[in-house]
MIPAZA-29610 format. One record per residue (C-alpha): x, y, z. Coordinates in steps of 0.25 Angstrom, whole numbers, plus 2048, in hexadecimal, padded with zeros to 3 digits. Layout:
XYZ
...
***
This chain:
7B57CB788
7B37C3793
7BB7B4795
7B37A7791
7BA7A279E
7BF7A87AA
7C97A07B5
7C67A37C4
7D37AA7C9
7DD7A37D2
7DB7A77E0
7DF7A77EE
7E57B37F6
7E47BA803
7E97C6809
7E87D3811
7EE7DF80E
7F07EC80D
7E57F880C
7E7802801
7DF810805
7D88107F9
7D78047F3
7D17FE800
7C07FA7FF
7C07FF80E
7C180D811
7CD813819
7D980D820
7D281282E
7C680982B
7CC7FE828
7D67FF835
7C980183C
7C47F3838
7D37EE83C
7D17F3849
7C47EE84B
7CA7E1844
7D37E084F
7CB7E185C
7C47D3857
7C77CB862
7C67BE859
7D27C2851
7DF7BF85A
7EB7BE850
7F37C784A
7F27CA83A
7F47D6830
7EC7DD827
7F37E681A
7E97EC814
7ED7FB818
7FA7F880E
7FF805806
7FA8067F7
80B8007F5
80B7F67FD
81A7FB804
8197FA812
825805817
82D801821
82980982C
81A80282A
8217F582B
8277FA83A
8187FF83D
8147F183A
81F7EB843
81F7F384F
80E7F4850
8127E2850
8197E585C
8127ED864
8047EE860
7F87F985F
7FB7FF86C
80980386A
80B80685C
802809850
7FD801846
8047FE839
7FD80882E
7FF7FE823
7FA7F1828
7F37EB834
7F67E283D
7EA7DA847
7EC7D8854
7FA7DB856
7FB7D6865
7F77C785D
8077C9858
8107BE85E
81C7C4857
8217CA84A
82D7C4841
8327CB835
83B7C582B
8447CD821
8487C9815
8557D1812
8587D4804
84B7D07FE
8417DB7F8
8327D87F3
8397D57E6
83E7C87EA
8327C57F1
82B7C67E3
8367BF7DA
8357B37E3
8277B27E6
8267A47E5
8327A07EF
82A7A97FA
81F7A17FD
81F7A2809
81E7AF80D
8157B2800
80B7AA805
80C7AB815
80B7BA816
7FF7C2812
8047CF813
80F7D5809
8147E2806
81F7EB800
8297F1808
8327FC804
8427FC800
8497FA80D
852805813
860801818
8597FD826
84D7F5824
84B7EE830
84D7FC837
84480182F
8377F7832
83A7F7841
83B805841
849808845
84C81383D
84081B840
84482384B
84383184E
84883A859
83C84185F
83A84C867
83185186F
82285386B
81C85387A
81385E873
80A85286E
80184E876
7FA841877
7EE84086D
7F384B866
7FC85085A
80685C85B
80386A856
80D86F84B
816875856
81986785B
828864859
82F856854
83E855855
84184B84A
84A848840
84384E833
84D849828
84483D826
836843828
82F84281C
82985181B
839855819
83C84B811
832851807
83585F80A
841863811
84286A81F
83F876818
83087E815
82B87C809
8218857FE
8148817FB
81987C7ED
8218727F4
81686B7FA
80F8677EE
80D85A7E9
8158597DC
80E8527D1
8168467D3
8108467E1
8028487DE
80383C7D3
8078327DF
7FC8377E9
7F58357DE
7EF8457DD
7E68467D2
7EF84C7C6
7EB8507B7
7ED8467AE
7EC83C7B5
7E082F7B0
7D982E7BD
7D883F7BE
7D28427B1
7C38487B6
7CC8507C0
7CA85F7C2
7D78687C1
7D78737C9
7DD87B7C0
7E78807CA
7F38827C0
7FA88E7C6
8088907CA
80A88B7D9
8138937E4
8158927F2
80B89C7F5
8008957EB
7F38927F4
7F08877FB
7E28817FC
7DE875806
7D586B800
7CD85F805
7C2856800
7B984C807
7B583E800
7AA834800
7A98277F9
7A28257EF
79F8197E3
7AA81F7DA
7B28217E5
7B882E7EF
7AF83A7EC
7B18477F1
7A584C7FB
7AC85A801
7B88637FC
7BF86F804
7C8878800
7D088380B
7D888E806
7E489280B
7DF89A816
7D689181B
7CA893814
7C288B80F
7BD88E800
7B78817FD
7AF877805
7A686F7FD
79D8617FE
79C85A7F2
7938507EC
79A8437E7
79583F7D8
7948327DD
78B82A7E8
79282A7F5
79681D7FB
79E822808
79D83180D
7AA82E814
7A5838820
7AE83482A
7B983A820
7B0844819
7A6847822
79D847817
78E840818
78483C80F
77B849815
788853813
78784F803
77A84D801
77685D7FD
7858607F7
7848617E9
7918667E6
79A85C7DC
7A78597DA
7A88627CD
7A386D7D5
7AE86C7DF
7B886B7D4
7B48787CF
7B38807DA
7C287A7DF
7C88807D1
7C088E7D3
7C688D7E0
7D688B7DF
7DF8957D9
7E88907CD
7F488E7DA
7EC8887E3
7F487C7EB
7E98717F2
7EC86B7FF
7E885F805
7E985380C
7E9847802
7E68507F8
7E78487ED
7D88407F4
7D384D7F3
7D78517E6
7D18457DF
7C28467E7
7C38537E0
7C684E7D3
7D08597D1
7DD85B7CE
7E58667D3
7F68677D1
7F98707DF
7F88677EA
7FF8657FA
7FB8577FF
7FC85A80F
7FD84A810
80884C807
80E85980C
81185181C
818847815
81883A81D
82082F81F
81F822814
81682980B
809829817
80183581B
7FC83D826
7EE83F828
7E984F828
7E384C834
7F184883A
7F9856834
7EF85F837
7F085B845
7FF859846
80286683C
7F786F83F
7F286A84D
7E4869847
7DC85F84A
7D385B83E
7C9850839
7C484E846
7BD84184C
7B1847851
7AC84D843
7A7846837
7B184482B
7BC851826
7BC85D827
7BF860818
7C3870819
7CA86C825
7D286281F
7D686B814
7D887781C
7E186F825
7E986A818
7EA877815
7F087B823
7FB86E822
800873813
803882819
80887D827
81287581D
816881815
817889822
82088282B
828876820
82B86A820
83486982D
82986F835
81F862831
82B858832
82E85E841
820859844
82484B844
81684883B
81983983B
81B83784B
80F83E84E
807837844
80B82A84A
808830859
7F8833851
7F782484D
7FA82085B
7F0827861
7E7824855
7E8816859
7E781886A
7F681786B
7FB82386E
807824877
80A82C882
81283787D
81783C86E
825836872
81E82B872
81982E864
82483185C
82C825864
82181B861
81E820851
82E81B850
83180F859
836803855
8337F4854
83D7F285D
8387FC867
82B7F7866
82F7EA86B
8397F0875
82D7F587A
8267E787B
8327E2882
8357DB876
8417D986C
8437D885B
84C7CD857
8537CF84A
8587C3844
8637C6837
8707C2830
87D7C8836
87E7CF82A
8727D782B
8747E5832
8687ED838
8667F8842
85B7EC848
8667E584C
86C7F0855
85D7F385C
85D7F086B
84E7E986C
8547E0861
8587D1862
8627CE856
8677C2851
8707C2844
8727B583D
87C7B0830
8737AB82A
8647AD824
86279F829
8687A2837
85E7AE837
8527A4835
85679983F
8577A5849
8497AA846
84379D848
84979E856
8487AE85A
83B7B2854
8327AA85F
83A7B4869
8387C1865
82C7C8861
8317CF855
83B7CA84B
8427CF83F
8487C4837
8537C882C
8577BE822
8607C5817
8617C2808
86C7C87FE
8647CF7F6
8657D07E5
86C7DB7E0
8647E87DB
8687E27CE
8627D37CF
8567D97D6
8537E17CB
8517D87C2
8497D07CB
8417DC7CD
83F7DD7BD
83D7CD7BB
8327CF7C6
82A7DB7C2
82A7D27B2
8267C57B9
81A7CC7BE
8177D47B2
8177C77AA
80E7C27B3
8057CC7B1
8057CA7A2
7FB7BE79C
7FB7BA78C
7EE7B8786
7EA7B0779
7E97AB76F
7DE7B7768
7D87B675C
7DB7C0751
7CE7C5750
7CC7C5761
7C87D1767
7D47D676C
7CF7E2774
7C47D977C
7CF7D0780
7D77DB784
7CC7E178D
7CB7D4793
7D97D2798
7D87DF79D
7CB7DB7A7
7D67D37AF
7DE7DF7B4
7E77EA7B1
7EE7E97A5
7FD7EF7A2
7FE7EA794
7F87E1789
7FD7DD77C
7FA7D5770
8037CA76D
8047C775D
8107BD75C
8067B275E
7FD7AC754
7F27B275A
7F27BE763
7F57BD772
7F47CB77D
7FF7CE786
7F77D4793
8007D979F
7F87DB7AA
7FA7E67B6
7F97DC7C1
7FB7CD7C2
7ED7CB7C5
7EA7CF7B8
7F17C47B1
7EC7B97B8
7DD7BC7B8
7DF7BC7AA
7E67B17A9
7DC7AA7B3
7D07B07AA
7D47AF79C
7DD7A279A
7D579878F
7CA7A178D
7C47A277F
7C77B0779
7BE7B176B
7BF7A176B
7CE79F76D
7D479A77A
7DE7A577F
7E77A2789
7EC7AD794
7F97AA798
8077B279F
8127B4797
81C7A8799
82A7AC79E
8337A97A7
82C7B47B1
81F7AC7B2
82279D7B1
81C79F7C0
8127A87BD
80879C7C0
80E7997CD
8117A67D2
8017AA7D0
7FE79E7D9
8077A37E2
8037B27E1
7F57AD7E5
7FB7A77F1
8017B47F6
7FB7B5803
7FC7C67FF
7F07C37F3
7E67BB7F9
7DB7C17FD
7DB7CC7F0
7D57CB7E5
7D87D27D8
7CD7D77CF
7CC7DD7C1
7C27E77BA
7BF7F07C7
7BB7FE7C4
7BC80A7CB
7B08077D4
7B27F97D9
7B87FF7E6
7AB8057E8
7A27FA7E4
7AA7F07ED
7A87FB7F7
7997FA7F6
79A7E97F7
7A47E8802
79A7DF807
79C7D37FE
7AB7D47FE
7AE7D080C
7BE7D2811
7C27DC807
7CD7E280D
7D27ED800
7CF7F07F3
7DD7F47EB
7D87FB7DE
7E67FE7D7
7E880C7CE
7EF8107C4
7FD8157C8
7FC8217BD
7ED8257BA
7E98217C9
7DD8197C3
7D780D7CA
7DB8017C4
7D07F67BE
7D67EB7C7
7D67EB7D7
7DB7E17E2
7D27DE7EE
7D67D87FB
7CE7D1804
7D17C9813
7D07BC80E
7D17B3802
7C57AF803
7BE7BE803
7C67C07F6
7C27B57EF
7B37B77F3
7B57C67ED
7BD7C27E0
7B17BA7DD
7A77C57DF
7AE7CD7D7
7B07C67CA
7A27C37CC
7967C67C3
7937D47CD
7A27DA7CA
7A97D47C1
7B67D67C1
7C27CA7BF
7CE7C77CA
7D47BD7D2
7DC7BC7DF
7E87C77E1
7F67C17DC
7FF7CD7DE
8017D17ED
7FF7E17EE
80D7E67F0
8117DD7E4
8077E47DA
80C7F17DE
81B7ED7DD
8177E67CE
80E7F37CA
81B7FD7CA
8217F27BF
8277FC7B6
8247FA7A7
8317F87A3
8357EC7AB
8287E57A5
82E7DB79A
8277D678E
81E7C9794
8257BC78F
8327C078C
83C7B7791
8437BB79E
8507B67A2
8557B97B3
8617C47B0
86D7BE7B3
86E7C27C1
8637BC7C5
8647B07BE
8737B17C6
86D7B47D2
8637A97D3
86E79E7CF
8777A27DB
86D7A27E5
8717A37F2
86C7A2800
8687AF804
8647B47F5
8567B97F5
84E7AD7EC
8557A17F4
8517AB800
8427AA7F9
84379A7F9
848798806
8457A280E
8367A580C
835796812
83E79781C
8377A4821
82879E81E
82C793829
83279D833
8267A5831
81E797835
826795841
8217A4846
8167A3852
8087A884D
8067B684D
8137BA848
8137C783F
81E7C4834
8227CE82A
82D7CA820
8357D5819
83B7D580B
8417E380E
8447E5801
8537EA7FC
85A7F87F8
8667FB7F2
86E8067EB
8678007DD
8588017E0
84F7FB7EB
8437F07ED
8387EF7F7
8377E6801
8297DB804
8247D9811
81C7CD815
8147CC822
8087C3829
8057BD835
80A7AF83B
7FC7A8839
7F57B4834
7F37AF827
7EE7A282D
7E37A8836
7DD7AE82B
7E07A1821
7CF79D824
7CA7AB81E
7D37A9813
7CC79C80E
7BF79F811
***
């Protein structure tokens, strides 16, 4: 059933985000720094801006990432590396960086008073989630507590990782590898991934909806510490369905191989990947081995005990198609700190001192990756846990980055110095000084810092009158205004009155039906618009109406936009949301999401299958800007959802994209983006049972309703009213070029805790690129 009319779909939005590895149109991360840097030696572009896109799939940026940030601000590409979440352009183009903290407040109170933060909402076009704060947080993003005593590595040399026998004197109560598990060695059966484990790195596992043609392996037997251990690595392509696998090795614990094969993709290859695989058009051309076949010779091969090593295993597992329960995930096993990896070719060097994946010769050495995964998991078992944290893996990982990027320093002292310095020290080094402006109630370990100018005030007012007259001194200023926060208790119910406002939003009432309508067409045809959580039939009418919630506010307002007055079997229906005291504003509040300088420039779309990437991929050409293609999955089965976000550089970009695509050739239905990234990942944890019935009325508790009649100065929604202005004209009074970050750091207590928002742009940023956006 197709509408009798259709409504063009409100638009306007801009934005540049982050890049999630595989939701992204463009291949890896390095490519696309490539194009940075080539992007960056343009000699037309002169001012400073930012780009997101590399943004974990969360959307949290970590503390420490925010100091990476911070200190690369100061002192640019040749002193420190880049930030490994976001980019910033031309650096040296900096005239100085402010950042305001907003004390007390949490991304929650940025949502529940959306509409009293113009301001900021619309003036800065990058956002993201920050974690709970720990008892220090300005320590924390200036990288004062990062310190560690180091000893003496003079064994490293310049261009070059330490042997195993290179010794770290650290602290290791805090390495990660301990953390995990303990000082002492551990058995084999230890270092398994439990099946907890392999459901979040997203292992293929029995049962589950997106592993049904998988293979088993039919390794079932009973596991010991002396059960054998086989390496395992498998080479990919592209191809139109997807990553293929083109080449499988499998080492015995000795360090034989019992299996190398090349194998034939089943369908046509659209990038052999060689400079990964090493695999070419002529190397596959005569193999006529297939998947199957590997399959069955891989469970001939493993005894019922067999335990399968590898490095990002999981990958490896899925090109095979096969699920096996005994697995040690050397990524994994050298546990790193906030959740990030090392690269085999970094362990091997640093733990084995091998060197591997070499430069010089086309693509992987497959049996040497898995024979050098295999040597990592015994080297683990032989010497424990302490042996590894000794090594100080994270300090030398740094020390290759810099060298990576041409900045190695002068000795390994250097190094380790450098990996954990400072904002402060970083501008001690530029002959430069912080100035901290705060209330004299606020303490920090900032305050006691010898490189830093501190000036406490009574007053949040005192603190803003004294930023208009100390920020144009100082290169780099922290700015704390302080709010009471709500109780746990009052931000409770906030946090549930939220989460329903937006699940109402989300919900549409559609009708009048006939008696005799075809209910399950009609059905099918709300479901075109998006991702549906629920739909009723509503009978207390005189004639039937449907209840539809929707997944994602998108979804809603597409139907709204598309299906409003149309003639349904000759009876007018109207769509509609529910009315309450929730969504009075709906209305407004779309207007105003579509003016989030976060949406525009993404589109959403409905009805993608799972080959649109693939298609896009092969018509890059007539969508000029795309920056990433966000394909969201199923949290459970893993599945590919039918709906998908894409994000383009300019407003204009996206709207000349959304038309293509609900054009004749693709046919699908969207609109412009309304819910900023982070927000739909916050909104999809929504547990089921804080989802009230839609149009129930809802009355503020009473300590809300307290709260907001006995408002005072400093509470957080008079702080929404007032100070979002207040900071919107300081920010205007900043020179050009100024980097501005401003922090909702989020709150923690005894009772629970609440992530924190960050808001950052460039002075002026936004208005050099105001002539791409309305083109």
């Amino acid at each position: 059933m197709e509408p009798q009319r259709e409504r063009a779909g409100r638009h306007l939005k801009k934005g540049r985000k982050r890049r999630r590895g595989p939701n992204m149109l463009v291949g890896a991360a390095e490519a696309m720094r490539a194009r940075w840097e080539l992007e960056e030696s343009q000699p037309e572009a002169k001012k400073a801006r930012l780009s997101t896109i590399l943004f974990a799939e969360n959307c949290e940026v970590t503390h420490e990432q925010l100091c990476e940030l911070l200190k690369y601000a100061v002192l640019g590409n040749s002193n420190v590396s880049k930030p490994s979440w976001c980019q910033l352009f031309h650096q040296n183009q900096l005239n100085n960086v402010v950042v305001f903290v907003l004390q007390g407040m949490s991304q929650l109170h940025f949502y529940r008073f959306y509409m009293e933060f113009g301001f900021l909402r619309k003036a800065f076009t990058h956002k993201f989630r920050l974690p709970p704060p720990s008892s220090n947080f300005l320590a924390d993003i200036i990288g004062l507590q990062k310190k560690q005593t180091t000893g003496d590595l003079s064994k490293m040399v310049e261009g070059s990782l330490p042997s195993s026998s290179s010794k770290v004197s650290i602290s290791l109560q805090n390495d990660p590898i301990i953390q995990k598990y303990g000082s002492k060695k551990v058995g084999l059966t230890r270092c398994l991934l439990t099946k907890e484990e392999m459901k979040t790195f997203h292992f293929p596992l029995q049962g589950f909806p997106d592993c049904e043609n998988f293979v088993p392996t039919k390794c079932h037997g009973s596991i010991t510490d002396n059960s054998p251990l086989f390496g395992l690595n498998c080479e990919m392509c592209l191809t139109s369905k997807g990553r293929e696998l083109t080449r499988i090795s499998l080492v015995a614990e000795g360090g034989c191989c019992v299996m190398d094969e090349l194998v034939k993709p089943d369908n046509k290859v659209l990038d052999y990947l060689t400079s990964f695989s090493g695999i070419t058009k002529k190397i596959l051309n005569p193999v006529t081995t297939k998947l199957k076949d590997v399959q069955r010779q891989l469970k001939a091969l493993l005894p019922p005990d067999a335990v399968l090593v590898g490095h990002s295993l999981g990958l490896d597992l899925r090109a095979l198609k096969m699920i096996h329960p005994y697995v040690i995930d050397t990524s994994l096993l050298y546990v790193r700190e906030q959740g990030r990896r090392f690269k085999l070719k970094f362990l091997a060097k640093a733990i084995l001192g091998k060197d591997i994946q070499c430069p010089d010769r086309l693509g992987h050495d497959a049996t040497e990756d898995a024979r050098t995964t295999l040597e990592l998991a015994r080297y683990f078992l032989k010497y424990g846990p302490r042996k590894i944290a000794e090594l100080n893996l994270e300090a030398l990982a740094s020390h290759q980055e810099l060298l990576a990027a041409g900045q190695g320093p002068r000795n390994t002292a250097e190094v380790v110095q450098q990996s954990n310095t400072s904002v402060l020290e970083c501008l001690d080094l530029m002959g430069q000084k912080l100035l901290f402006l705060t209330r004299e109630a606020e303490t920090s370990e900032l305050s006691s810092s010898r490189n830093c100018q501190t000036i406490k005030c009574l007053t949040n007012k005192e603190v803003l009158e004294q930023a208009r007259v100390e920020i144009p001194l100082f290169p780099f200023s922290i700015v704390q205004f302080s709010f009471e926060p709500f109780s746990y208790k009052l931000t409770e119910e906030m946090n549930k009155r939220m989460r329903s406002k937006w699940t109402e939003m989300s919900t549409v009432y559609a009708g009048p039906f006939s008696k005799n309508c075809n209910l399950r067409a009609v059905k099918r045809l709300f479901k075109s618009f998006g991702p549906v959580r629920s739909m009723s039939l509503v009978l207390e009418t005189h004639q039937p109406h449907l209840c539809i919630q929707y997944e994602v506010l998108e979804a809603a307002q597409l139907a709204i936009e598309s299906l409003d007055g149309i003639l349904v079997e000759s009876t007018c229906i109207k769509v509609q949301r529910p009315v309450t005291e929730l969504t009075l504003d709906s209305s407004t509040l779309v207007k105003e999401l579509e003016q989030d300088s976060e949406n525009r420039g993404t589109i959403y779309l409905s009805g993608v299958n799972q080959t649109f990437k693939e298609h896009l991929l092969q018509q890059s050409n007539i969508f000029l800007g795309l920056e990433a293609v966000i394909l969201p999955k199923d949290l459970k089965s893993g599945k590919q959802k039918k709906y998908c976000f894409l994000k383009f550089k300019t407003f204009g970009s996206a709207q000349r994209a959304l038309n293509i695509l609900k054009g004749k050739d693709w046919k699908l239905k969207g609109r412009h983006a309304l819910t900023p990234r982070h927000l739909h990942a916050w909104l999809r944890g929504i547990p089921l049972e804080s989802r009230r019935t839609p149009g129930v009325r809802v009355i503020p508790p009473p300590s809300e309703q307290q709260a907001l009649q006995v408002l005072k100065v400093d509470h957080p929604k008079i702080a929404a009213w007032r100070w979002g202005r207040k900071i919107g004209k300081l920010y205007h009074s900043l020179s050009p070029g100024t980097l501005c970050l401003i922090l909702l750091p989020g709150t923690k207590s005894t009772h629970g805790s609440f992530s924190g928002l960050g808001l950052m742009g460039i002075k002026d940023e936004e208005e050099s690129t105001t002539p791409k956006i309305c083109s």
